[in-house]
C-alpha positions in Angstrom: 22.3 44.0 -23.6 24.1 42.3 -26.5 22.9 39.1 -26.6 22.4 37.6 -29.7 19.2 36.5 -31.4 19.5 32.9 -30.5 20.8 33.5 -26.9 17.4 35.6 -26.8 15.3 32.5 -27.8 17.0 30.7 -25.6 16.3 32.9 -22.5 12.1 33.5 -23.6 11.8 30.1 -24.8 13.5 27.3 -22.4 10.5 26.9 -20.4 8.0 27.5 -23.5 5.5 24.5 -25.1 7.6 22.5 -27.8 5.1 23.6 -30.8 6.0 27.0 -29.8 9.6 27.0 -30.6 8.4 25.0 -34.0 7.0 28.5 -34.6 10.0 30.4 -33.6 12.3 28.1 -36.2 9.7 28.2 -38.8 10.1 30.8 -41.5 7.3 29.6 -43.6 3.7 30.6 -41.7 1.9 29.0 -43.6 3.7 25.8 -43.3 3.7 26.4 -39.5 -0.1 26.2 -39.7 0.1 23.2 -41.3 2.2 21.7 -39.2 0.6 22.9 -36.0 -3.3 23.8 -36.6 -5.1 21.3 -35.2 -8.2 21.0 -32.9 -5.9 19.4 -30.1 -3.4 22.8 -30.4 -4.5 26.4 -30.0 -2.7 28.2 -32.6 -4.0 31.6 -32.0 -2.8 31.8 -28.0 0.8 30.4 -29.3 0.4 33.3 -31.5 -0.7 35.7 -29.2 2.2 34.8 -26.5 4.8 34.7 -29.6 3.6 38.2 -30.4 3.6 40.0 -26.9 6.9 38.0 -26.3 8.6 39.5 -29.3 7.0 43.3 -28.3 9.0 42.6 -24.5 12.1 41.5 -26.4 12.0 45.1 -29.1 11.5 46.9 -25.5 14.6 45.5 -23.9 17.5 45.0 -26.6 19.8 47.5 -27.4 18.3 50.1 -30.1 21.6 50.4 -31.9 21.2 46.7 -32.9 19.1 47.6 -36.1 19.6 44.3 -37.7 17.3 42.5 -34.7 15.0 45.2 -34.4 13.8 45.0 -38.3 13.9 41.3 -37.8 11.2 42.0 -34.5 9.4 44.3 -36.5 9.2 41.7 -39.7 8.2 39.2 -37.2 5.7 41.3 -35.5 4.0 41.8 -39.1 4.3 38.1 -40.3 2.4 37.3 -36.9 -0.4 39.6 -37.8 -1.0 38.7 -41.8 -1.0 35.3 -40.4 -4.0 36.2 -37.8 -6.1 38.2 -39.6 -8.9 37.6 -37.7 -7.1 38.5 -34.3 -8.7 42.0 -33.7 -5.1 44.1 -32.4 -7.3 47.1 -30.9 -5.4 50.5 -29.5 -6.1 48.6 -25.3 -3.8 45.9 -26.5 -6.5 43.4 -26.6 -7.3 40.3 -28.9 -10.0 38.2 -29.4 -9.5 34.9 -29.6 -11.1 32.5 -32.2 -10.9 28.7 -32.6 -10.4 26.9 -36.5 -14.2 27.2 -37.1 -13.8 31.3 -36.4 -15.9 30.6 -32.6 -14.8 33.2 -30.4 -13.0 31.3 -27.3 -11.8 34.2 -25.9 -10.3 37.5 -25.4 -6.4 38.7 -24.8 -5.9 41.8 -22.1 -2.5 42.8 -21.9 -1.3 39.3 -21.8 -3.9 37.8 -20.1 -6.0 35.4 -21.9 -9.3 34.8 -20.5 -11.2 31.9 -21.7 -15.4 32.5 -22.5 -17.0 30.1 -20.5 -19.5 27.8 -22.7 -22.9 27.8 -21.2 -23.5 24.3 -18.8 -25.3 21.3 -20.8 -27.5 19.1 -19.3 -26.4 15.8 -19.8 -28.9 12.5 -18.6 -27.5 10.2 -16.3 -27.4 7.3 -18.8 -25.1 9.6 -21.0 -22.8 10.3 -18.0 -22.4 6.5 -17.1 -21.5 5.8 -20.5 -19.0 8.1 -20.9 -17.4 7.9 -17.3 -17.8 3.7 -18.1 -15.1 4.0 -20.9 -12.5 5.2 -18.0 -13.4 3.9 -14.8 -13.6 -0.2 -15.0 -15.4 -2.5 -12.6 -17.4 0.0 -10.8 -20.9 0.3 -12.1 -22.9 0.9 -9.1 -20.4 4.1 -8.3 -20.9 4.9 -12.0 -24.4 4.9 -11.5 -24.5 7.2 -7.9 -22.2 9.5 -9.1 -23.9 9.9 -12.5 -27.3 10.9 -11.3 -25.7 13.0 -8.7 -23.3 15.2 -11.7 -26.2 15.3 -13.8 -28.4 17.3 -11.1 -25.9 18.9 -10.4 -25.1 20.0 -14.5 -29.3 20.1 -14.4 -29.0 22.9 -11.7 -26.5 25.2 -12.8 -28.2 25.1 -16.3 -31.7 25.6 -15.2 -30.3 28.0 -12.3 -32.5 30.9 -13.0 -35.5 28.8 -13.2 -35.0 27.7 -10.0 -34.7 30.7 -8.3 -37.3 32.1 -9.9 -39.9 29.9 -8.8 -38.0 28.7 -5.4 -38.0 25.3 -6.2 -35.9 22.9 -3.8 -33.7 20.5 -5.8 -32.5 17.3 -3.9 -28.8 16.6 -3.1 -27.9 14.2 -1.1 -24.6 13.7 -0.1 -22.9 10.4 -0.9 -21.1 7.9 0.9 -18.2 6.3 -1.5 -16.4 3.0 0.4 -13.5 1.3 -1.5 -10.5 -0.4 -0.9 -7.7 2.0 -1.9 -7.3 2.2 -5.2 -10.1 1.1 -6.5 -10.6 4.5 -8.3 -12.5 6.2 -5.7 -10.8 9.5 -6.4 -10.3 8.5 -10.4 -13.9 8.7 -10.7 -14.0 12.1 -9.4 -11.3 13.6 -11.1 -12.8 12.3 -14.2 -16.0 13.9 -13.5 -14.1 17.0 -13.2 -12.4 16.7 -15.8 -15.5 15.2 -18.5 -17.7 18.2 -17.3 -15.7 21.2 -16.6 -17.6 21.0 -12.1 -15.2 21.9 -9.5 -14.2 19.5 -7.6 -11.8 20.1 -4.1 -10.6 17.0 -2.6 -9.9 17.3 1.2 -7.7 14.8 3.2 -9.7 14.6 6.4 -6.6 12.8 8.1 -5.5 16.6 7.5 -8.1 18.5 9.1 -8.7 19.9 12.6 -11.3 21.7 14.3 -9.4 24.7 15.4 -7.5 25.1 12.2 -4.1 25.5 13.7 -3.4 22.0 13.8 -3.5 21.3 9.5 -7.0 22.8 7.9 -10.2 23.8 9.0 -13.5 22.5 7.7 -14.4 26.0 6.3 -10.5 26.1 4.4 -12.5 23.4 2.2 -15.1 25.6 0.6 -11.8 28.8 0.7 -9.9 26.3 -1.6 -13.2 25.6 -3.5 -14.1 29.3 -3.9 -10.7 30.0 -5.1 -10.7 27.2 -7.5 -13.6 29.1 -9.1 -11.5 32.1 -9.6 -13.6 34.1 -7.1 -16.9 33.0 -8.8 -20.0 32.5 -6.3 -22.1 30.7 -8.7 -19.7 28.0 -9.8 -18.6 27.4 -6.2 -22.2 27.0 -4.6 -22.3 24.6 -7.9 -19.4 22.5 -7.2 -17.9 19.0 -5.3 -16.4 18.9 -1.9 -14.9 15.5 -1.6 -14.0 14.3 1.7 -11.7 11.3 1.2 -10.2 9.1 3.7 -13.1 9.8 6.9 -12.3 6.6 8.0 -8.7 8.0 8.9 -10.1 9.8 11.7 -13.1 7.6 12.6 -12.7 6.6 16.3 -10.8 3.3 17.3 -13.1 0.4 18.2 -16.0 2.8 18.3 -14.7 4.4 21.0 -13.8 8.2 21.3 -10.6 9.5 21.9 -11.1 13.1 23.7 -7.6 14.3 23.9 -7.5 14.7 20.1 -9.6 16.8 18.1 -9.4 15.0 14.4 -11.9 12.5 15.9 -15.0 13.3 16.5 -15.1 16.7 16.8 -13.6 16.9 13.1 -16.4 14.4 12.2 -19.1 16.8 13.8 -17.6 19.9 11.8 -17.5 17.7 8.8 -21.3 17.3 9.7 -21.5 21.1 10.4 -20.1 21.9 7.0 -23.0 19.5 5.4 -25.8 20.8 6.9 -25.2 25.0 7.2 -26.4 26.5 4.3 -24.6 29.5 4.6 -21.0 30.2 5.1 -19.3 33.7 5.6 -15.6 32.8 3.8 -12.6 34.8 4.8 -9.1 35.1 3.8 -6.1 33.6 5.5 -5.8 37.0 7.4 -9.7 37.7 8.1 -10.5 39.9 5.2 -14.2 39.2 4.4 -14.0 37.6 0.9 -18.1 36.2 0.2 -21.3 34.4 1.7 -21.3 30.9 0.1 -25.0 28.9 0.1 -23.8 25.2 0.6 -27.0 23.5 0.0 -25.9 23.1 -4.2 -22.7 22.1 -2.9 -22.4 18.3 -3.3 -20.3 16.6 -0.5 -19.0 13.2 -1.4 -17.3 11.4 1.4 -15.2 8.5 0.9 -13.3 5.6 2.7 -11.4 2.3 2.4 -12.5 1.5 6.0 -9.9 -1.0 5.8 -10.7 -4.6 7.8 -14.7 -3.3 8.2 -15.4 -6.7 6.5 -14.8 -8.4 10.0 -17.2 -6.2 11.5 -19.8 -7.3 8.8 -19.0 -10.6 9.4 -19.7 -10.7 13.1 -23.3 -8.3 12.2 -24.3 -10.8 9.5 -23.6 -13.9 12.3 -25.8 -12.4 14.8 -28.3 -11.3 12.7 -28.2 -15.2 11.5 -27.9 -13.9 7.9 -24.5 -16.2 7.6 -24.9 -19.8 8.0 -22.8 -21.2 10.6 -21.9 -24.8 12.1 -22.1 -25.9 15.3 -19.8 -28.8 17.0 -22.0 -29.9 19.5 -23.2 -28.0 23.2 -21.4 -25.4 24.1 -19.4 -25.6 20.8 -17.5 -22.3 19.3 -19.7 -21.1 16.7 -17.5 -20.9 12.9 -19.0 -18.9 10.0 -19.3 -19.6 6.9 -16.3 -18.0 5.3 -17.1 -15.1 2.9 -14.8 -13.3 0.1 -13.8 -10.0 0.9 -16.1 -9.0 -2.0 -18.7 -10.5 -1.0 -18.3 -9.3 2.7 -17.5 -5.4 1.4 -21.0 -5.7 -0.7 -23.0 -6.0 2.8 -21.7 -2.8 4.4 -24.3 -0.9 5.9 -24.4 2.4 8.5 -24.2 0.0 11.4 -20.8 -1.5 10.4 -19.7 2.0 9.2 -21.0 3.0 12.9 -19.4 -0.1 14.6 -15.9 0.9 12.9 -16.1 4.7 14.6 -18.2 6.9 12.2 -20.3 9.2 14.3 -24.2 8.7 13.9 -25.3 12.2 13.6 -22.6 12.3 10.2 -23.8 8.7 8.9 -27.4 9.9 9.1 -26.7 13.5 7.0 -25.2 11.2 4.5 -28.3 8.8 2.9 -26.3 7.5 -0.3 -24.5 4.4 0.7 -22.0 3.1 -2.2 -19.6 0.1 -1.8 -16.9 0.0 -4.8 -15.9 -3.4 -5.8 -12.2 -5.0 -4.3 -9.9 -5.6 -7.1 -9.8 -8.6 -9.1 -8.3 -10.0 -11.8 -10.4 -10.1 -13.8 -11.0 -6.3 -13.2 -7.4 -5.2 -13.5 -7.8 -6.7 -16.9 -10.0 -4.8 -18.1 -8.4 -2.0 -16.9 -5.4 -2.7 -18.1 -6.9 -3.3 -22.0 -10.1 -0.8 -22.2 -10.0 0.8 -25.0 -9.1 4.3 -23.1 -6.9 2.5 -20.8 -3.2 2.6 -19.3 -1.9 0.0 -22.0 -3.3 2.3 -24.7 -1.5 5.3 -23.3 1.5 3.6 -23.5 0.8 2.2 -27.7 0.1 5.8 -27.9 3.5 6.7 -26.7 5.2 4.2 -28.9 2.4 5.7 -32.0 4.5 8.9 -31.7 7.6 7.6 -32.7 6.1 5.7 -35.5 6.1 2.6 -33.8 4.3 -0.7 -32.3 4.0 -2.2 -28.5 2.6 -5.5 -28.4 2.5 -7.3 -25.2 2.0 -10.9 -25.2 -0.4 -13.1 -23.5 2.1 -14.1 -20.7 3.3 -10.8 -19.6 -0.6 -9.5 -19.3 -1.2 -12.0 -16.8 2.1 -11.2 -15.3 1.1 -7.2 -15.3 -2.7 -8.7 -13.9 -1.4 -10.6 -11.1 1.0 -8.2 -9.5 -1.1 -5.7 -9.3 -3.6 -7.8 -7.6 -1.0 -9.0 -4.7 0.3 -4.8 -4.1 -3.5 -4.0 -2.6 -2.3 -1.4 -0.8 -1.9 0.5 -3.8 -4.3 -1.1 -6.1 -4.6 0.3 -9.6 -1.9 2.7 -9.0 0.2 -0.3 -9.1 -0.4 -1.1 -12.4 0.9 1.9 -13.5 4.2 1.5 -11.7 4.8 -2.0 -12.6 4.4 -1.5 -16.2 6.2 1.5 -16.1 9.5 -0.6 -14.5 8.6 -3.6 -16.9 9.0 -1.1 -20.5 11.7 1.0 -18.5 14.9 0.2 -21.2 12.5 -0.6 -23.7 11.5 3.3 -23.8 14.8 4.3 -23.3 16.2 2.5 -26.2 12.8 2.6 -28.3 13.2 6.2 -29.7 17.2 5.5 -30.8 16.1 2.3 -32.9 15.0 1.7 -36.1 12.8 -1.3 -34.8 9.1 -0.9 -35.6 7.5 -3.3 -33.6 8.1 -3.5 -30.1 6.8 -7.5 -29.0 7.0 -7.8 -24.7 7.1 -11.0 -23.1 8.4 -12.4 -19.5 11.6 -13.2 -21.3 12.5 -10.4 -22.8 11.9 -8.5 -19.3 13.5 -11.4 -17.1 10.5 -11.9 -15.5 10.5 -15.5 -13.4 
């Protein structure tokens, strides 16, 4: 090949991080590090992939081109001065080291494989505090899931303990109910993401009992095991989160028996909870390992939509909801409740009334109802202090500018998102997305520094 040395960049590079081609265009290194060497960048894996890329490119362009191979070679040798502490040994393999000289990991022919950092214990308080700063309006969940991650963190750090002396370690599974999008599965993923647990999340509206309609129970803990890169600890450690159970909860209570996603699904959900061991195999049978499930922590989650009427009709009978009466014989009408106030009151019976099967409600002993949006919620949301508005500010930060919405146009943001419930939060993403649409596509072009957003700037009625 002939290609010249930019055509070259072009072809390695196209599909390459942005600070990574700063590094290809910058002659000086040591202003590169300046530039680049920062906690929220790795330098030395840029380095690393810059340098084995370069070794590919001396391998495949023509030798008689003696111009680009002493510009490889000079380029090979700047890279190394610059890493010095990047140990090049004759199996092609680095190690890895962070700004403070940590080591983070180690380089095998390409491959960079990260050294895990041993599991913290972190208290429950700590966890709700930090989760708290993310997920808004939802402090009982907070609270559940917080005690639950941190036994969870508790047992993976204090794992040889426990064997050692047998000791039996409660772990419940939990029962999450929430209008959709009330951050059900935002909590999770932030739990994942704050403390480095595995978390699979399983669409039980997916699942069948045989397997050949969508997945299988036991694909759940395949995916999780895989997830863990083949590691038997971290998976027997990790969350299996069954979301949307309501989806194949049986209509009216009552059973459907030509379908299998009902309750048969529901009792191999069950299954799932309850075996303790589980012989995983590949997608064509080949014995892969024996997975103990009773670490695993199985969260399953609903927004059991409309289960409030059910609560209202329980709460009636149980003459826990004042009612009036019009006289002998008279229809009896409730007292009308909020949605919020309804949801609050769910218990097993309603969740059994609405075509959850027993056996599965009585495996699961932690009850959790998640808090319907509300405006006042979606505020807060909307302006915490590691919210979505603040993403955005930090979009417009980049470019060396400001976003200020006004008054107006908050409430506007707060009450649209209220009215798309279907969606919930996820709305409020979309609709402020659509709202700053030309402003972000005009913002970076403009020499304007503060961006000011009100209804009539947008049009908004």
């Amino acid at each position: 090949m002939n290609l010249k040395l930019n055509d070259w960049i072009n072809v390695f590079y196209k599909d390459k991080p942005d600070k990574l081609k700063l590094l290809i265009t910058t002659k000086d290194y040591k202003e590169f590090i300046d530039i680049i060497y920062n906690k929220e960048y790795d330098l030395d894996k840029l380095l690393i992939i810059y340098r084995d890329d370069i070794i590919r490119l001396r391998e495949n362009v023509n030798r008689e081109d003696s111009s680009l191979e002493d510009w490889i070679q000079e380029e090979i040798n700047d890279i190394d001065e610059c890493c010095e502490y990047l140990n090049d040994d004759e199996n092609n393999t680095y190690e890895v080291y962070n700004e403070n000289k940590e080591l983070v990991g180690v380089v095998e022919n390409g491959v960079f494989k990260e050294i895990e950092k041993e599991t913290e214990f972190i208290p429950p308080k700590d966890i709700e505090k930090e989760i708290s700063q993310y997920v808004i309006g939802q402090p009982e969940a907070i609270k559940v899931m917080a005690n639950s991650v941190s036994r969870q963190l508790m047992k993976i750090n204090k794992s040889d303990e426990i064997n050692e002396k047998s000791l039996r370690i409660p772990n419940p599974p939990i029962f999450l109910i929430g209008e959709s999008g009330v951050g059900k599965t935002y909590l999770l993923k932030k739990i994942e993401e704050l403390y480095n647990i595995p978390i699979i999340t399983v669409n039980c509206a997916t699942l069948s009992k045989s397997g050949y309609v969508g997945k299988s129970i036991e694909d759940c803990i395949v995916e999780l095991y895989n997830k863990c890169n083949g590691d038997i600890n971290k998976t027997e450690h990790g969350i299996v989160f069954l979301d949307e159970i309501d989806k194949i909860a049986s209509k009216d209570g009552i059973i459907a028996k030509e379908r299998d996603v009902t309750s048969e699904v529901m009792n191999e959900a069950l299954k799932l909870i309850e075996q303790e061991e589980i012989n995983l195999k590949s997608s064509t049978g080949i014995p892969l390992a024996t997975i103990n499930t009773s670490n695993i922590l199985f969260v399953v989650s609903g927004a059991f939509s409309g289960i409030e009427k059910i609560v209202e009709k329980r709460l009636v009978k149980e003459g826990k909801l004042q009612s009036k009466s019009m006289g002998f014989g008279a229809t009896i009408t409730p007292k009308k409740l909020s949605i919020q106030e309804l949801r609050k009151q769910i218990n097993k019976k309603d969740l059994e009334s609405y075509g959850i099967i027993t056996e599965l409600i009585g495996r699961v002993p932690i009850l959790c109802n998640l808090n319907p949006l509300s405006e006042e919620m979606v505020r807060d949301i909307l302006l915490a202090k590691k919210g979505i508005l603040q993403e955005y500010r930090d979009l417009f930060s980049l470019y060396g500018k400001t976003l200020k919405l006004d008054k107006d146009i908050v409430n506007y943001i707060v009450k649209e998102t209220v009215k798309n419930k279907q969606l919930g939060v996820r709305a409020l993403r979309s609709i402020i997305e659509n709202l700053l649409n030309e402003t972000l596509y005009n913002m970076p072009s403009e020499k304007k520094k503060v961006y000011t957003i009100n209804k009539n700037m947008l049009g908004v009625g």
